[in-house]
N, CA, C and O of each residue as an XYZ file, in Angstrom:
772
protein
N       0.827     -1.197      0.000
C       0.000      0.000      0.000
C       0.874      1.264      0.000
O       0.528      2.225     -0.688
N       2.112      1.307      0.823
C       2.618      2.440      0.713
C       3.512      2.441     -0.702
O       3.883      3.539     -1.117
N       3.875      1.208     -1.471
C       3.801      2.099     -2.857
C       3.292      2.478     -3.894
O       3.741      3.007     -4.911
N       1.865      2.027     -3.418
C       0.687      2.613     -4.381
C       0.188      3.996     -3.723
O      -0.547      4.815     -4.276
N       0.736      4.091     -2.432
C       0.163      5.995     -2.047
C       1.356      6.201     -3.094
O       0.994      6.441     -4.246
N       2.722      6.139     -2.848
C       3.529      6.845     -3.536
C       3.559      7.285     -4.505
O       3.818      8.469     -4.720
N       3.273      6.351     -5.430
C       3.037      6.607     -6.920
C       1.975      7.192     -7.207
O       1.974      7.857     -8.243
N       0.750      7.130     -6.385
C      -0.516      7.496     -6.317
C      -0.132      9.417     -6.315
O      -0.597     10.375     -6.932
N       0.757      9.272     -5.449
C       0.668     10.984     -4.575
C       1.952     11.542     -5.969
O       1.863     12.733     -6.265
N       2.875     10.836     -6.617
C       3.460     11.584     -7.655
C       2.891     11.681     -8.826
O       3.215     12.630     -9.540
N       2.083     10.889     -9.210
C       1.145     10.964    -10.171
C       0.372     12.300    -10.010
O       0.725     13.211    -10.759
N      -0.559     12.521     -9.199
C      -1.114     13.378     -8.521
C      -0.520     14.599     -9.039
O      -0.911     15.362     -9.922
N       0.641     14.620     -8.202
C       1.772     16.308     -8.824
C       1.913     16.761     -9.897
O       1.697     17.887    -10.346
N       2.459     15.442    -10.532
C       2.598     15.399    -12.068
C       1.851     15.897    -13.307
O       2.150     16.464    -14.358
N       0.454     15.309    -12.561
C      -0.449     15.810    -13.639
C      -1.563     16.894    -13.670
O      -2.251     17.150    -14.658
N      -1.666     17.633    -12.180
C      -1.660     18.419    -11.912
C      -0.868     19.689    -12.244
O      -1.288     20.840    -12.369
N       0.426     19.191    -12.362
C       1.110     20.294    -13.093
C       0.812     20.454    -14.596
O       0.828     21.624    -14.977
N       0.494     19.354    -15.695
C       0.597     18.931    -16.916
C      -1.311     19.543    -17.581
O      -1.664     19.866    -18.715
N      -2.188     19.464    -16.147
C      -3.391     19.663    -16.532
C      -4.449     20.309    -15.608
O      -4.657     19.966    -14.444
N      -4.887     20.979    -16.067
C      -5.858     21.333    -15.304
C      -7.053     20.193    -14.713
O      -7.676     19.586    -15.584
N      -7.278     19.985    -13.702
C      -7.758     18.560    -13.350
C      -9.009     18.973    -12.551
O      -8.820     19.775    -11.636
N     -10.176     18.563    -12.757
C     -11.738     19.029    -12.216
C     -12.524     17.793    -11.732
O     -13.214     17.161    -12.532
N     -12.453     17.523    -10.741
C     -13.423     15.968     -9.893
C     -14.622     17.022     -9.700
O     -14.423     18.142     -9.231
N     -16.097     16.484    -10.174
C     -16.962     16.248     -8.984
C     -17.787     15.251     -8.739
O     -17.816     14.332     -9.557
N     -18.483     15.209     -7.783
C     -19.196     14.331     -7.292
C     -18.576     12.998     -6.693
O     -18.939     11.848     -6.937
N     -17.191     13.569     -5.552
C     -16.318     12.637     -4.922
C     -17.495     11.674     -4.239
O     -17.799     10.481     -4.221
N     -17.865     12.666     -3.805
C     -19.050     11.985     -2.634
C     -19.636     10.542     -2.807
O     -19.663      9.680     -1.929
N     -20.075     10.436     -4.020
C     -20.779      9.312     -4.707
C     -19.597      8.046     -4.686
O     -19.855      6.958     -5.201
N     -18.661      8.246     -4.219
C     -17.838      7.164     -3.824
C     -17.563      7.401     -2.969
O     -16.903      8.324     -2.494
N     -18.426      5.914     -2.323
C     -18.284      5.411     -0.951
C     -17.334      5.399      0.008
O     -16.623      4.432     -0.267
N     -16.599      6.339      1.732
C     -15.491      6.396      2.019
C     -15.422      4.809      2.302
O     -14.278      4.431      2.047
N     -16.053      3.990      2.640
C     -15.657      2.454      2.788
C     -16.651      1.428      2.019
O     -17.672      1.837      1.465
N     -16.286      0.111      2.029
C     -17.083     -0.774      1.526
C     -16.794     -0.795     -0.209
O     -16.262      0.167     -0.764
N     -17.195     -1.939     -0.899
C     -17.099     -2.300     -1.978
C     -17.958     -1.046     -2.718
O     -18.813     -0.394     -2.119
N     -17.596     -0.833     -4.063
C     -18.203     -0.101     -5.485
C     -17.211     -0.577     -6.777
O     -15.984     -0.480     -6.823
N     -17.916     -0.997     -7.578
C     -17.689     -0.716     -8.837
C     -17.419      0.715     -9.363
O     -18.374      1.479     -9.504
N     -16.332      1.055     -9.619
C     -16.042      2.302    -10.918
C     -16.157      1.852    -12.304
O     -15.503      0.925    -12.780
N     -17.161      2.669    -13.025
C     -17.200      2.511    -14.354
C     -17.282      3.509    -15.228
O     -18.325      4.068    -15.569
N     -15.962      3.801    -15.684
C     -15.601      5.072    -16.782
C     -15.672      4.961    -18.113
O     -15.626      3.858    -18.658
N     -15.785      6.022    -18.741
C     -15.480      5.650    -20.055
C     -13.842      5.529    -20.543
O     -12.850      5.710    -19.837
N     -13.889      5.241    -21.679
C     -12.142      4.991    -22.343
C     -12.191      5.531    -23.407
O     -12.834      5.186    -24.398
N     -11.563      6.347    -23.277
C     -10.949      7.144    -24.686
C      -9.541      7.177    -24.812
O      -9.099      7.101    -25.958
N      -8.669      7.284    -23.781
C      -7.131      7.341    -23.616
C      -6.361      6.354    -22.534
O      -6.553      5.939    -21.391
N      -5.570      6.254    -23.376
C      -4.584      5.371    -22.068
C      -3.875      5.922    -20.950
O      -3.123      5.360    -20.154
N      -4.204      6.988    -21.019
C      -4.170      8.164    -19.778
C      -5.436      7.753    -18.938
O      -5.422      8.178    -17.783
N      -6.537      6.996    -19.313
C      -7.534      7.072    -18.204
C      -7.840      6.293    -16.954
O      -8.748      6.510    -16.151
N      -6.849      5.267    -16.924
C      -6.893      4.316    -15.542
C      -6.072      4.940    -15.086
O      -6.608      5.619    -14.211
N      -4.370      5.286    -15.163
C      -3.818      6.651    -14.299
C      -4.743      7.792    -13.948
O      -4.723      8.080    -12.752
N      -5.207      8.206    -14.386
C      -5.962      9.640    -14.098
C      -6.902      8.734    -13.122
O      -6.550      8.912    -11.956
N      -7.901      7.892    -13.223
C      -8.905      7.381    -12.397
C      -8.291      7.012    -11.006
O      -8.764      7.599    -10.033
N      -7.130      5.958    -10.776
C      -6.042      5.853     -9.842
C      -5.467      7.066     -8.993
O      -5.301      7.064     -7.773
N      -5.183      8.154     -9.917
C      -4.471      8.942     -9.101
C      -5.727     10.152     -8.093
O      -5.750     10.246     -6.866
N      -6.361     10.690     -8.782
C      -7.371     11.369     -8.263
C      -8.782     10.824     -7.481
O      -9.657     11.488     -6.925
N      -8.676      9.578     -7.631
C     -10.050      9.142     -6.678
C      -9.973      9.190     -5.213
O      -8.858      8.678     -5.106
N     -10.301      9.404     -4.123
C     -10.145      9.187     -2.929
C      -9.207      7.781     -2.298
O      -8.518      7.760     -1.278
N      -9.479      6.559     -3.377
C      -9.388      5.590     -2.393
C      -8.398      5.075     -3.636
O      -7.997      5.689     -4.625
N      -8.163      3.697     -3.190
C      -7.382      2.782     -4.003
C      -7.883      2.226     -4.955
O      -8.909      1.643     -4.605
N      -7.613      2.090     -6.247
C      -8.523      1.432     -7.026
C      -7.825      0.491     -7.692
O      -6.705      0.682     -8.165
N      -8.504     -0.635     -7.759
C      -7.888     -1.863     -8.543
C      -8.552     -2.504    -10.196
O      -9.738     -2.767    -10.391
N      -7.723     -2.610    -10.959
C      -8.109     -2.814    -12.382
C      -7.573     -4.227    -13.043
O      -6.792     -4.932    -12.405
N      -7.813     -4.422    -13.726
C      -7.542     -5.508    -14.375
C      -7.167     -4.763    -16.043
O      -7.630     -3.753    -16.574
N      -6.092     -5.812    -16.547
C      -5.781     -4.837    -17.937
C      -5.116     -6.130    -18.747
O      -4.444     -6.960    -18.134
N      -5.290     -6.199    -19.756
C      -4.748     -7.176    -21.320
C      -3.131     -7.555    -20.632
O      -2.081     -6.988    -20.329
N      -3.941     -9.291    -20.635
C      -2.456     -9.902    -20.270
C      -1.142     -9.394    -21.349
O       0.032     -9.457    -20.986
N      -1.438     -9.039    -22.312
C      -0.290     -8.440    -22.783
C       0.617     -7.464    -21.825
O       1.848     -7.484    -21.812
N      -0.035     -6.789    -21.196
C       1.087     -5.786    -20.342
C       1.547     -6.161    -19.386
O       2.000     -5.389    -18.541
N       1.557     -7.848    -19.226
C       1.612     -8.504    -17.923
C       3.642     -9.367    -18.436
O       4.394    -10.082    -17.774
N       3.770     -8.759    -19.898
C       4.769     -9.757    -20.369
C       6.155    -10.027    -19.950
O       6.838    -11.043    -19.824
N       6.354     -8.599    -19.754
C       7.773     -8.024    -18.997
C       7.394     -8.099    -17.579
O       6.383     -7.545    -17.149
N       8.205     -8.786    -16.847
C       8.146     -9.526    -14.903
C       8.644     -8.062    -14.154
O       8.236     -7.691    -13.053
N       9.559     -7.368    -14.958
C       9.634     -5.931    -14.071
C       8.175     -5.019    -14.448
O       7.592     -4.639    -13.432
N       7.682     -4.722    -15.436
C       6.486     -4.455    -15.461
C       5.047     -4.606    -14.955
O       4.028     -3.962    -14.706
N       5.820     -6.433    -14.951
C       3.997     -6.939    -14.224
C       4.272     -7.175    -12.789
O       3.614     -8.035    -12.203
N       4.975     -6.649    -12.308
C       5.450     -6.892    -10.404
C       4.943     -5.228    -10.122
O       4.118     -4.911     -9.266
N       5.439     -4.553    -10.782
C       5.114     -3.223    -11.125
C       3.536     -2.945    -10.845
O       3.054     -2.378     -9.865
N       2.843     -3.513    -12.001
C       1.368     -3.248    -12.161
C       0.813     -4.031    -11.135
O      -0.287     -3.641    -10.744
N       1.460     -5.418    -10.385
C       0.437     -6.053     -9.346
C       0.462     -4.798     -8.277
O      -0.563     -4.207     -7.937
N       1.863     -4.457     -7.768
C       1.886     -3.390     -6.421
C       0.786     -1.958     -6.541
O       0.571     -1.062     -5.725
N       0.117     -2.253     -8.204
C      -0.389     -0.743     -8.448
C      -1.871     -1.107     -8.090
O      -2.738     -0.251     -8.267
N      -2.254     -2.558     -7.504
C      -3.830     -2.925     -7.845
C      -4.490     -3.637     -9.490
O      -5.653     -3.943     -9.752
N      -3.201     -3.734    -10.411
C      -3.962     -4.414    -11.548
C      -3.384     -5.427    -11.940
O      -2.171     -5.426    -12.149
N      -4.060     -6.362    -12.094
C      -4.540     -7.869    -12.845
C      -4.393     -8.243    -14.196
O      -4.403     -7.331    -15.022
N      -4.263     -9.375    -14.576
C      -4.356     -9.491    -16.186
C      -5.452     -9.856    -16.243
O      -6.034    -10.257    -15.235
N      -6.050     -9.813    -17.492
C      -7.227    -10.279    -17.754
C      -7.195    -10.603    -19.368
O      -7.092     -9.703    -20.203
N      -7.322    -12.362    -19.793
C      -7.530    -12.638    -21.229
C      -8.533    -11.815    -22.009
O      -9.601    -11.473    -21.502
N      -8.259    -11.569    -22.972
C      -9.679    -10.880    -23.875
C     -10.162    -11.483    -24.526
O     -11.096    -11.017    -25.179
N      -9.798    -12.725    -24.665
C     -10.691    -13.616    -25.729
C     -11.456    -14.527    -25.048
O     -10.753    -15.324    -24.428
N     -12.817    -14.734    -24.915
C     -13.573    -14.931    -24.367
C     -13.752    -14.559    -22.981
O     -13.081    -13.631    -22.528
N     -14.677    -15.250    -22.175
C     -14.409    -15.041    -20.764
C     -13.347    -15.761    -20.009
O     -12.932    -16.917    -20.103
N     -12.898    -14.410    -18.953
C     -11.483    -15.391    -17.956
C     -12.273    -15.018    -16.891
O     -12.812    -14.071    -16.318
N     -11.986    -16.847    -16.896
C     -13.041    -17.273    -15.157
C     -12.288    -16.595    -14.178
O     -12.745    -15.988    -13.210
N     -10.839    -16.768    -14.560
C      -9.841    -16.490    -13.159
C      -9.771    -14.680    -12.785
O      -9.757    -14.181    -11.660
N      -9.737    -13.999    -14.041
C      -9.786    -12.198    -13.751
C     -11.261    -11.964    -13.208
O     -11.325    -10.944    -12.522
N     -12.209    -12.504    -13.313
C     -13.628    -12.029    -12.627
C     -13.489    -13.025    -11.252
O     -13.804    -12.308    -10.302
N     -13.271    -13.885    -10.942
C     -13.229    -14.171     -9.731
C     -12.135    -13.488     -8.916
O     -12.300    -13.140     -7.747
N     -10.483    -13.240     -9.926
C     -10.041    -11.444     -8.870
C     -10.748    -10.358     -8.343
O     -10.494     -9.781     -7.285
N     -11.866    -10.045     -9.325
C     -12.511     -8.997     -9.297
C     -13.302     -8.907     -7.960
O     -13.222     -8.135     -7.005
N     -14.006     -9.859     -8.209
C     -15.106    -10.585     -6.912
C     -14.262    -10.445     -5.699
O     -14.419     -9.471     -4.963
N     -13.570    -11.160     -5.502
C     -12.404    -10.991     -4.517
C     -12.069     -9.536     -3.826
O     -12.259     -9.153     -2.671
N     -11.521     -8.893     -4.924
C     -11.176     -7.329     -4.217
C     -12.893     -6.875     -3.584
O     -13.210     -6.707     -2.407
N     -13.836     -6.757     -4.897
C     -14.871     -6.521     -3.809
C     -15.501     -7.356     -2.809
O     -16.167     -6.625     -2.076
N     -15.594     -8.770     -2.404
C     -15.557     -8.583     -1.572
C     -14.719     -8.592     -0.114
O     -14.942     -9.199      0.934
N     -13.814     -7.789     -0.449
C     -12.771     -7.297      0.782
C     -13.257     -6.243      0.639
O     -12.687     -5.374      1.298
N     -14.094     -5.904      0.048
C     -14.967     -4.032      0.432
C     -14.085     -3.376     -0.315
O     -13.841     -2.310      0.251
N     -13.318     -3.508     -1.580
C     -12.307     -2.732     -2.066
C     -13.057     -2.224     -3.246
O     -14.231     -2.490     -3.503
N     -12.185     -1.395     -4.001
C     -12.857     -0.073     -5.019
C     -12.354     -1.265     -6.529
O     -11.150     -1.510     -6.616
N     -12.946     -1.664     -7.188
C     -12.547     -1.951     -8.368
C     -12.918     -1.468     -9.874
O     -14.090     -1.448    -10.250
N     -11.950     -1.121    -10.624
C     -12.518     -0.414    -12.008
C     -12.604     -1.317    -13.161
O     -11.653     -1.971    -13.590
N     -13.904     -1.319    -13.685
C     -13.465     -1.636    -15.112
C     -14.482     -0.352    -16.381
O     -15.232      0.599    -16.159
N     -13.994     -0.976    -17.599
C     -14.739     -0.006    -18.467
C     -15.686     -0.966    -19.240
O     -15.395     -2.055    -19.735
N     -16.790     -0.374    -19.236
C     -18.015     -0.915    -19.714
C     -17.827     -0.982    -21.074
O     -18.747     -1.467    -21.733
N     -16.594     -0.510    -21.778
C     -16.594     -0.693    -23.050
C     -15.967     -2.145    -23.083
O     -16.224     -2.899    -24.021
N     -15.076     -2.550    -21.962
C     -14.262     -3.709    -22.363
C     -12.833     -2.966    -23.205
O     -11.720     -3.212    -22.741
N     -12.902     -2.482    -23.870
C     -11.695     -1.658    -24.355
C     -11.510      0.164    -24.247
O     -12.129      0.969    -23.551
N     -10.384      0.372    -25.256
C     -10.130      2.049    -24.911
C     -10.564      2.385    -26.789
O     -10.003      1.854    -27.747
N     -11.420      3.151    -26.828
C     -12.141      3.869    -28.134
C     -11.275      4.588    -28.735
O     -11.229      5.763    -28.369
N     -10.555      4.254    -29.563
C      -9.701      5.034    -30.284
C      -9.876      5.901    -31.105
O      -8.964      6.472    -31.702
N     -11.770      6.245    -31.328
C     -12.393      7.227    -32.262
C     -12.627      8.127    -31.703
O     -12.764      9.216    -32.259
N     -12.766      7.912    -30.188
C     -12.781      9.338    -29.482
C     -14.865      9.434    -28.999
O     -15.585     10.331    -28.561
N     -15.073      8.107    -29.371
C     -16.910      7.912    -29.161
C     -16.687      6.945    -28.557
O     -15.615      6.355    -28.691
N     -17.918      6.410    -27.492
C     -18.557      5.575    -26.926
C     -19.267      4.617    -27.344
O     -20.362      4.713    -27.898
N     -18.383      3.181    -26.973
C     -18.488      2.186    -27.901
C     -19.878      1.581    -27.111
O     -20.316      1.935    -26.016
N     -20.450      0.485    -28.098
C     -21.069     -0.476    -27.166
C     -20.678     -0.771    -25.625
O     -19.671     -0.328    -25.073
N     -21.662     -1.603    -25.031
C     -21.127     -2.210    -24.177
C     -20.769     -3.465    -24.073
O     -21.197     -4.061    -25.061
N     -20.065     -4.327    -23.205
C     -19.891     -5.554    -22.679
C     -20.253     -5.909    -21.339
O     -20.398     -5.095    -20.427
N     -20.460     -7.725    -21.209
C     -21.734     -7.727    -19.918
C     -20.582     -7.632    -18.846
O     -20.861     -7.969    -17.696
N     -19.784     -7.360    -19.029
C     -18.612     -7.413    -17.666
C     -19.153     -6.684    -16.376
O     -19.533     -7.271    -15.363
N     -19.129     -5.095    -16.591
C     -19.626     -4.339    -15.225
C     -20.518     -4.550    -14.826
O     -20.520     -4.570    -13.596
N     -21.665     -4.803    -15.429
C     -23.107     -5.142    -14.602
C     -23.083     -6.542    -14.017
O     -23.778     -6.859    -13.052
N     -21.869     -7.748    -14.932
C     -22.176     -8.845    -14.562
C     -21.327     -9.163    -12.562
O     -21.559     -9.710    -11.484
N     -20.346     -8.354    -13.272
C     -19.192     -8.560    -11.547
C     -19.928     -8.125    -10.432
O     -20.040     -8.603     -9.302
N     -20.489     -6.963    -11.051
C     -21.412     -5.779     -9.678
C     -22.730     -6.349     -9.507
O     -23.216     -5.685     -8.592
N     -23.524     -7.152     -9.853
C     -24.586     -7.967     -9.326
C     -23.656     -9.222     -9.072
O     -24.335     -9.574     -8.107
N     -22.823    -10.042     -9.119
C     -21.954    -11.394     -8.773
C     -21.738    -10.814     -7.739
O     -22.177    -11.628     -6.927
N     -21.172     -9.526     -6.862
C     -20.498     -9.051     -5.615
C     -21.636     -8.454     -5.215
O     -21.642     -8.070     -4.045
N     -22.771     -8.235     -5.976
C     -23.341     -7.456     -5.172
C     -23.165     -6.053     -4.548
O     -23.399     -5.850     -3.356
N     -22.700     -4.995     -5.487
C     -22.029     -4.080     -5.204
C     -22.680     -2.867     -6.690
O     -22.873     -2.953     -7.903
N     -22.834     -1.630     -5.388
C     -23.436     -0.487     -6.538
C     -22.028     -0.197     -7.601
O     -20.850     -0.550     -7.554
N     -22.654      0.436     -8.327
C     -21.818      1.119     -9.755
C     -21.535      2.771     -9.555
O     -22.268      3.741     -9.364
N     -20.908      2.685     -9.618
C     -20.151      4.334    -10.000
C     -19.930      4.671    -11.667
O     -19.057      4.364    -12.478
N     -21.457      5.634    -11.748
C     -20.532      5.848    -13.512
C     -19.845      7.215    -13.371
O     -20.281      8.163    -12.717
N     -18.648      7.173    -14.116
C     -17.736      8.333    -13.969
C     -17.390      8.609    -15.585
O     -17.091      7.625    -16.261
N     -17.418      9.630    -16.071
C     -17.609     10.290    -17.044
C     -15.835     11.039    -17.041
O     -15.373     11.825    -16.214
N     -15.252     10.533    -18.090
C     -13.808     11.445    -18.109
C     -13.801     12.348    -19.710
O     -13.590     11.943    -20.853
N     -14.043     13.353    -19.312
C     -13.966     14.451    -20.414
C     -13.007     15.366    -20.191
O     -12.987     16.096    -19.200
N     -11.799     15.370    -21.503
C     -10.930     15.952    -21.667
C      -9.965     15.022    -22.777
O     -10.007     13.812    -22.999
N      -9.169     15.989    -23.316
C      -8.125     15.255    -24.610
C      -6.713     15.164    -23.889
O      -5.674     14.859    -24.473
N      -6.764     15.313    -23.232
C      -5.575     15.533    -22.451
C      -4.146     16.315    -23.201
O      -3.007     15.945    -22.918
N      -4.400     17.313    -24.074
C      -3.438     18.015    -24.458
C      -2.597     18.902    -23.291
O      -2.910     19.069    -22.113
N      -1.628     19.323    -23.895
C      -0.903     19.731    -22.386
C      -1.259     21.035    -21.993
O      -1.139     22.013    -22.731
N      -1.778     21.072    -20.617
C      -2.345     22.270    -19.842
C      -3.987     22.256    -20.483
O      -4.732     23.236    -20.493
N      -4.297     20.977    -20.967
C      -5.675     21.570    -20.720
C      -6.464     20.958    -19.703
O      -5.989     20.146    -18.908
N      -7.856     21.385    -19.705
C      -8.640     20.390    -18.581
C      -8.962     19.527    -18.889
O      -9.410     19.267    -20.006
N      -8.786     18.597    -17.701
C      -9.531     16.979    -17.560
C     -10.447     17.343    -16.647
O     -10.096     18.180    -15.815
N     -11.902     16.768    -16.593
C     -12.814     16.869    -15.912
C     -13.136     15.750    -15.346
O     -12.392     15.115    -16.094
N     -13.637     14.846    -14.610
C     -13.751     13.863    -14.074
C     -15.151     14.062    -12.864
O     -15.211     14.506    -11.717
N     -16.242     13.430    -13.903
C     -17.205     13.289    -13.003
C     -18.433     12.511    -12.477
O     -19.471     12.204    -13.064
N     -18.022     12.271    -11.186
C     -18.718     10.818    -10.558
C     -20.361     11.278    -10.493
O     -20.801     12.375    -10.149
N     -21.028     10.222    -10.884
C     -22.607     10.073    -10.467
C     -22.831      9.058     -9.579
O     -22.190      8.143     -9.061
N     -23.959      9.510     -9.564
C     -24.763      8.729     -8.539
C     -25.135      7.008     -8.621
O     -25.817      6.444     -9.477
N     -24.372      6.345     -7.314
C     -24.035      5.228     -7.649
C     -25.688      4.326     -8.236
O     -26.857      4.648     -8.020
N     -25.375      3.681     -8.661
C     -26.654      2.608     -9.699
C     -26.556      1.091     -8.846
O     -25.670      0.238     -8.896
N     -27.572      1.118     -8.213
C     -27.919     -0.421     -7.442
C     -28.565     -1.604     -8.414
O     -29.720     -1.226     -8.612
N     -28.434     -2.387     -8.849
C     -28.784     -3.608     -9.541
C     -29.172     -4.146     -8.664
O     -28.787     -5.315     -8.712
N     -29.971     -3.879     -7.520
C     -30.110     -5.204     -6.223
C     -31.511     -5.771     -6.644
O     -32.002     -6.504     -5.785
N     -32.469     -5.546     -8.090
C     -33.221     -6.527     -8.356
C     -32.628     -7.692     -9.032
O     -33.382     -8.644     -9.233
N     -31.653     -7.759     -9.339
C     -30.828     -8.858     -9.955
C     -29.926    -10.053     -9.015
O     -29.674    -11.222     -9.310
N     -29.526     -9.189     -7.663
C     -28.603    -10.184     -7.004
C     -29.645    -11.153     -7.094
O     -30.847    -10.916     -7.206
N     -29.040    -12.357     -7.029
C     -29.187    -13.733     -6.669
C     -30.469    -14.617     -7.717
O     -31.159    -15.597     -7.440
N     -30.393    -13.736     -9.034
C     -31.085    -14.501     -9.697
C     -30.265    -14.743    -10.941
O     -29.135    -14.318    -11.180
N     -31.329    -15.783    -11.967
C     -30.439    -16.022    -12.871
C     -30.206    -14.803    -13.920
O     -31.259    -14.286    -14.293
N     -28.982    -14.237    -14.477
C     -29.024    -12.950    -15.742
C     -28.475    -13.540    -16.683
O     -27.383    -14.065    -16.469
N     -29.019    -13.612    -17.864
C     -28.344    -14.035    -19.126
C     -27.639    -12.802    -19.426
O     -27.879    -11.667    -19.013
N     -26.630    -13.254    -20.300
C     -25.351    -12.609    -20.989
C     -26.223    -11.259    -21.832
O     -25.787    -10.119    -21.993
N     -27.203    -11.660    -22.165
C     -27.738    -10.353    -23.259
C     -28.310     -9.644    -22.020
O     -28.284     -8.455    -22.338
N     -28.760     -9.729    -20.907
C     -29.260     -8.926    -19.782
C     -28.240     -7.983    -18.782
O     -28.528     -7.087    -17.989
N     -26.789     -8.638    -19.207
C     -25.433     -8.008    -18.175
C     -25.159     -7.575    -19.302
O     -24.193     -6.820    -19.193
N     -25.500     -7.653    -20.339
C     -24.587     -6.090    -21.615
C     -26.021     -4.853    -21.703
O     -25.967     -3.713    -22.163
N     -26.936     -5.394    -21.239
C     -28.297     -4.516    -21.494
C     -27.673     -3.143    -20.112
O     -27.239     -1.993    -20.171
N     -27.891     -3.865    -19.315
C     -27.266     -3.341    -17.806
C     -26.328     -2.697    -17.936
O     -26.336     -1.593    -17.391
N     -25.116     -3.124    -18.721
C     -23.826     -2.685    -18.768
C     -23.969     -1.207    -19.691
O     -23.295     -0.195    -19.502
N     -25.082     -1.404    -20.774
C     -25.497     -0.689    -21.629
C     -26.206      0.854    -20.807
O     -25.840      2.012    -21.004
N     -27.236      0.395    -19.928
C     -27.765      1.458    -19.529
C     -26.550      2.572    -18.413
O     -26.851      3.749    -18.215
N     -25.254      1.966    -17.808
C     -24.575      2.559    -17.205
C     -23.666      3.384    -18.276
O     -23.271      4.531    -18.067
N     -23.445      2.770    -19.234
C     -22.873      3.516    -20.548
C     -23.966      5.140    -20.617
O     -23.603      6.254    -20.240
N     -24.969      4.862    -21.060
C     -25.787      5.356    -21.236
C     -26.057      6.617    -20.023
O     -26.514      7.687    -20.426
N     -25.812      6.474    -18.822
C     -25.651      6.944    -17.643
C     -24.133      7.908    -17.702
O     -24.075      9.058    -17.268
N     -23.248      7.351    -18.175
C     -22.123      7.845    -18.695
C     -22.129      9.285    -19.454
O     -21.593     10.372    -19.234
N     -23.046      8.734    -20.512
C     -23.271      9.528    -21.827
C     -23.677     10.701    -21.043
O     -22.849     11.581    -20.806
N     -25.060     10.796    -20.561
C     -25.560     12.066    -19.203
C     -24.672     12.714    -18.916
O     -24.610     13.893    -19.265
N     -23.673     12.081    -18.149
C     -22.607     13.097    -17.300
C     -21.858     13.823    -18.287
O     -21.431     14.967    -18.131
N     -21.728     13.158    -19.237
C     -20.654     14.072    -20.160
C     -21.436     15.199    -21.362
O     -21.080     15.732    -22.413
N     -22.495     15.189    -20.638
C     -23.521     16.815    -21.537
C     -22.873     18.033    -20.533
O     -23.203     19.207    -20.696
């Protein structure tokens, strides 16, 4: 933990100096207990930026590819992130997931499943709705608007968390956790008017 404050708290400086940086709606994340974060992706700047400015610790999962280099991926475990296969489902990265929440911990993923390289909001995938009814745990949609050119603003802003608790403990088909996953997208879309 103390070298994820560290990096957490130079990150912080860093990009603060590099950008003008705007949170609101900290509040809507919970000071304890499990939540889902669910942002959009437009840049590979956006799990740093989500990491460094949130209140709490946040843990991610990211394309076993960046897991390849052992100084890298010792690196990314101390930071809170996971590999996760992309080709089909990995039983083993959603049962990490489950895990951090339930130790009451903050975990992120993006409802796109990937980072949008068009600069729009892709479909969704049943991932976020499916982990956050499996844990049983509200959603945080967080909206990141900004290009991140240098010195401009990043805005970053949390809504109001989304309970799925008509779903715990029943059965959801796969087209019902991308429907779900869909409407938090959609929830997304809102914040960023």
């Amino acid at each position: 933990m103390l070298f994820y404050k560290a990096v957490r708290g130079a990150a912080r400086v860093l990009f603060s100096l590099i950008y003008r940086i705007e949170i609101e709606g900290k509040e809507h994340l919970p000071i304890r207990g499990k939540a889902v974060v669910s942002p959009n992706h437009f840049s590979v700047m956006d799990p740093i930026i989500i990491g460094a400015f949130l209140p709490r610790k946040v843990n991610f999962m990211a394309k076993e590819e960046l897991f390849s280099n052992r100084l890298f991926a010792s690196i990314l475990n101390k930071l809170g992130v996971f590999p996760v296969k992309r080709s089909g489902a990995d039983i083993g990265a959603i049962r990490t997931a489950l895990k951090i929440l339930n130790n009451g911990d903050i975990f992120c993923i993006f409802p796109e499943g990937t980072r949008s390289k068009a600069g729009e909001i892709l479909e969704a995938k049943p991932g976020s709705a499916m982990i956050a009814i499996k844990a049983q745990s509200p959603i945080i949609p967080v909206a990141i608007i900004g290009d991140y050119k240098l010195f401009s603003k990043v805005k970053i802003i949390m809504g109001e968390p989304i309970y799925l608790s008509d779903y715990y403990d029943k059965k959801v088909s796969t087209d019902e956790y991308r429907e779900l996953s869909q409407d938090v997208l959609n929830t997304i879309r809102g914040l960023m008017i």
